[in-house]
TORGU-767449 format. One record per residue (C-alpha): residue number from 1; z negated, y negated, x negated; residue in three letters. Coordinates in steps of 0.1 Angstrom, whole numbers. Each point is the difference from the previous one (the first is absolute). Example, Ala and Ser with C-alpha at 12.3 -4.5 7.8 and 13.67 -1.06 7.14 Angstrom:
{nr:1 c3:-78 c2:45 c1:-123 rest:Ala}
{nr:2 c3:7 c2:-34 c1:-14 rest:Ser}
This chain:
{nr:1 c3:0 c2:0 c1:0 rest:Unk}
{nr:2 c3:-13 c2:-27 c1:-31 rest:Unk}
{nr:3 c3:39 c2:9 c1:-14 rest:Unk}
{nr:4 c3:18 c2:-6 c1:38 rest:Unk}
{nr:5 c3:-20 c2:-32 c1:1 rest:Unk}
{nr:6 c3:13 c2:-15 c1:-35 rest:Unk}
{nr:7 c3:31 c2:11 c1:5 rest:Unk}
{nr:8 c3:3 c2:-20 c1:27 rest:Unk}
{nr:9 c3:-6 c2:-34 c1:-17 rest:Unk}
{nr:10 c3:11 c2:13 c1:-34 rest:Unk}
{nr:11 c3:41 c2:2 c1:25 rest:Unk}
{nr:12 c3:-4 c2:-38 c1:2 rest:Unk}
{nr:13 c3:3 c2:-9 c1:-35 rest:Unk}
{nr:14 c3:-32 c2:-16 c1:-6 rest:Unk}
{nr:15 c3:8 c2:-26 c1:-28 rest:Unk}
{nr:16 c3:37 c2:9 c1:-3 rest:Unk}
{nr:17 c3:-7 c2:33 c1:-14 rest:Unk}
{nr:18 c3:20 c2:33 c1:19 rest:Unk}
{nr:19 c3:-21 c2:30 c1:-3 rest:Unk}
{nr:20 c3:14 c2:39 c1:3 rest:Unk}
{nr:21 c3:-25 c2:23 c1:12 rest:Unk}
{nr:22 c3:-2 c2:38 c1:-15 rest:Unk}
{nr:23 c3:20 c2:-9 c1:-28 rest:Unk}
{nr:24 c3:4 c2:31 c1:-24 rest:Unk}
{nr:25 c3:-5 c2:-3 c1:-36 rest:Unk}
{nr:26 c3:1 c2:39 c1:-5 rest:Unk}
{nr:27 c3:-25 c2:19 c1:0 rest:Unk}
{nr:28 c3:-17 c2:-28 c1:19 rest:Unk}
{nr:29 c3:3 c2:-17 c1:32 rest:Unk}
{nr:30 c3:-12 c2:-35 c1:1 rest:Unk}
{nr:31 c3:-15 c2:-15 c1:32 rest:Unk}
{nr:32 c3:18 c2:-29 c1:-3 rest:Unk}
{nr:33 c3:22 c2:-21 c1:-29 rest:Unk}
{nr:34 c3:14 c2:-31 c1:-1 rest:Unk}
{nr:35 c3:26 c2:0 c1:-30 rest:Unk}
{nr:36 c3:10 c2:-30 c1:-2 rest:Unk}
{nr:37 c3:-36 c2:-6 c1:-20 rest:Unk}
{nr:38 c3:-3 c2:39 c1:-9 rest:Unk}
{nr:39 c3:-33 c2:2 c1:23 rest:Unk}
{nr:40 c3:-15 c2:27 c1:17 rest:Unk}
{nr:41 c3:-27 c2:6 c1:26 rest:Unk}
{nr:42 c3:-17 c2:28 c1:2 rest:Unk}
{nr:43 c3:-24 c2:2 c1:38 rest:Unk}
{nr:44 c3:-31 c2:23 c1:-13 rest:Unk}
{nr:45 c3:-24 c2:12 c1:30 rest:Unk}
{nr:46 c3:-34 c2:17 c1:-11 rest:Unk}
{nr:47 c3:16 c2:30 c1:-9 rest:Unk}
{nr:48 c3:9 c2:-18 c1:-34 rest:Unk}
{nr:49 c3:-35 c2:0 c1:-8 rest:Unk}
{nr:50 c3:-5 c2:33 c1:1 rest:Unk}
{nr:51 c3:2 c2:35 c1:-26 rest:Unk}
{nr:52 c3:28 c2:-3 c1:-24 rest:Unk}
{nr:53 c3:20 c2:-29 c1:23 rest:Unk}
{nr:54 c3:-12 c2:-25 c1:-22 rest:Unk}
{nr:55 c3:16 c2:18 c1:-30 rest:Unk}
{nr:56 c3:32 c2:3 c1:16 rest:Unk}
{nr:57 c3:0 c2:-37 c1:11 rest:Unk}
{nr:58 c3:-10 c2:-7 c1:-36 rest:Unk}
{nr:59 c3:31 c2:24 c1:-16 rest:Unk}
{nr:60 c3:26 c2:-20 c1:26 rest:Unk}
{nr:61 c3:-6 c2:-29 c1:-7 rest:Unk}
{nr:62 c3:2 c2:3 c1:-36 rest:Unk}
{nr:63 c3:34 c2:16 c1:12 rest:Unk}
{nr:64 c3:9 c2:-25 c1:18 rest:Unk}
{nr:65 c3:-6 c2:-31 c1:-25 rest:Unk}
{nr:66 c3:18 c2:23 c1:-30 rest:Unk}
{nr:67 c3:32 c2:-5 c1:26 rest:Unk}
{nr:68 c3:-4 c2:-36 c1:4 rest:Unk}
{nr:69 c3:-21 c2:-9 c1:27 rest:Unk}
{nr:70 c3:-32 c2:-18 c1:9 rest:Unk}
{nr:71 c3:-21 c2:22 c1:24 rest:Unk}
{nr:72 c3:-23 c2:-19 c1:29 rest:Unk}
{nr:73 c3:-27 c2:25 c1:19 rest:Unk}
{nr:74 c3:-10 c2:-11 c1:33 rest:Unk}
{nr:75 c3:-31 c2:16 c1:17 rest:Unk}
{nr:76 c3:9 c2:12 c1:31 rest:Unk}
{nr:77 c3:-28 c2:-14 c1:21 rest:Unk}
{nr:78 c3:5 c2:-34 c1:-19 rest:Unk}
{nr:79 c3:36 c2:1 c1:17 rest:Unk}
{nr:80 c3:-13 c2:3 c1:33 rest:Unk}
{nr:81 c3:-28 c2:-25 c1:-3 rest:Unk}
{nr:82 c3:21 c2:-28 c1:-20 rest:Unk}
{nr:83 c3:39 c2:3 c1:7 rest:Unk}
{nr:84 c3:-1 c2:-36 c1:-13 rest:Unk}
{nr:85 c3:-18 c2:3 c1:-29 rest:Unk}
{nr:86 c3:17 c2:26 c1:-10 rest:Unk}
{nr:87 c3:35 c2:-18 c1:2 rest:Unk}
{nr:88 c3:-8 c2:-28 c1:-17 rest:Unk}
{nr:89 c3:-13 c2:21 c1:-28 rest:Unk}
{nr:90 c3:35 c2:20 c1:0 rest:Unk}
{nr:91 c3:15 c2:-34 c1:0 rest:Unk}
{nr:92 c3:-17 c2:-13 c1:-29 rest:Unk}
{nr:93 c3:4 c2:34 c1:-21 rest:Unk}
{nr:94 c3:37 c2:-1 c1:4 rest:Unk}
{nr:95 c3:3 c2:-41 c1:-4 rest:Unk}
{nr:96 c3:-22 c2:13 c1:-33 rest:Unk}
{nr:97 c3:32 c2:21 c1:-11 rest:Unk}
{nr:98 c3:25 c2:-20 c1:10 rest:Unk}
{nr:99 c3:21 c2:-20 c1:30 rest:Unk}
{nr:100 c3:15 c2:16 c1:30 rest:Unk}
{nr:101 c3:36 c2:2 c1:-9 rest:Unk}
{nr:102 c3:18 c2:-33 c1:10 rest:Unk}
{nr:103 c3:18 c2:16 c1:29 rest:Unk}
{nr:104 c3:-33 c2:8 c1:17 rest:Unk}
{nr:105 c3:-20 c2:-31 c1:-8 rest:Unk}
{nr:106 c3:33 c2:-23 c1:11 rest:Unk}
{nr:107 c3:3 c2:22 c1:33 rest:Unk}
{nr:108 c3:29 c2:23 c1:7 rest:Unk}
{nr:109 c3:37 c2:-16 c1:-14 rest:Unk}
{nr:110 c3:24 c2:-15 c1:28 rest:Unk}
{nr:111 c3:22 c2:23 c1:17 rest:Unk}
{nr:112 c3:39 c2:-3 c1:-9 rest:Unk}
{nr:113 c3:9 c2:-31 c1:14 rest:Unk}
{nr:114 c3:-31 c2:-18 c1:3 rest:Unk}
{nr:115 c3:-10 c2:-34 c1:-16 rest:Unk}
{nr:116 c3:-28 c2:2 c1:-26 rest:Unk}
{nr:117 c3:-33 c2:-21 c1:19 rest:Unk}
């Protein structure tokens, strides 16, 4: 439910940036990445506290920073409780790695035959 939830603002490009959810960097599958700023966000319920979880986590992330990208964990209940907070903290990690490509921050580019605004 947390992942439905941020999904659903995550669609509307919060601060220009377009986000792919369960995007595969093999053997992996990653909540959800925005490549643009080579990002991920990983939703982590209690479970991820738990027996060897926490190793795991540990071994992907290291996986996923040797390919490149910076890896954000959101607790689950912190999802439900602060949508907000928690987008403007993913909005701030990706401004910390870079723009939104200009296409995205500008708005979508005029359709053939349209005059630039």
């Amino acid at each position: 439910m947390p992942e439905v939830l941020l999904w659903t603002q995550l669609r509307q490009r919060p601060g220009g940036y377009r986000w792919r959810k369960q995007f595969p960097l093999d053997p992996y599958t990653l909540d959800f990445t925005c490549l643009s700023v080579r990002l991920t966000i990983e939703v982590d319920g209690e479970v991820h506290d738990r027996g060897e979880q926490p190793g795991r986590d540990a071994a992907r992330d290291r996986f996923v920073a040797e390919n490149g990208f910076g890896i954000m964990r959101l607790p689950a209940v912190e999802v439900l409780k602060n949508m907000e907070g928690c987008i403007m903290g993913i909005v701030a990690a990706c401004a910390e790695r870079g723009p939104p490509p200009p296409s995205l921050r500008d708005g979508p580019p005029p359709r053939a035959g349209e005059d630039f605004a």
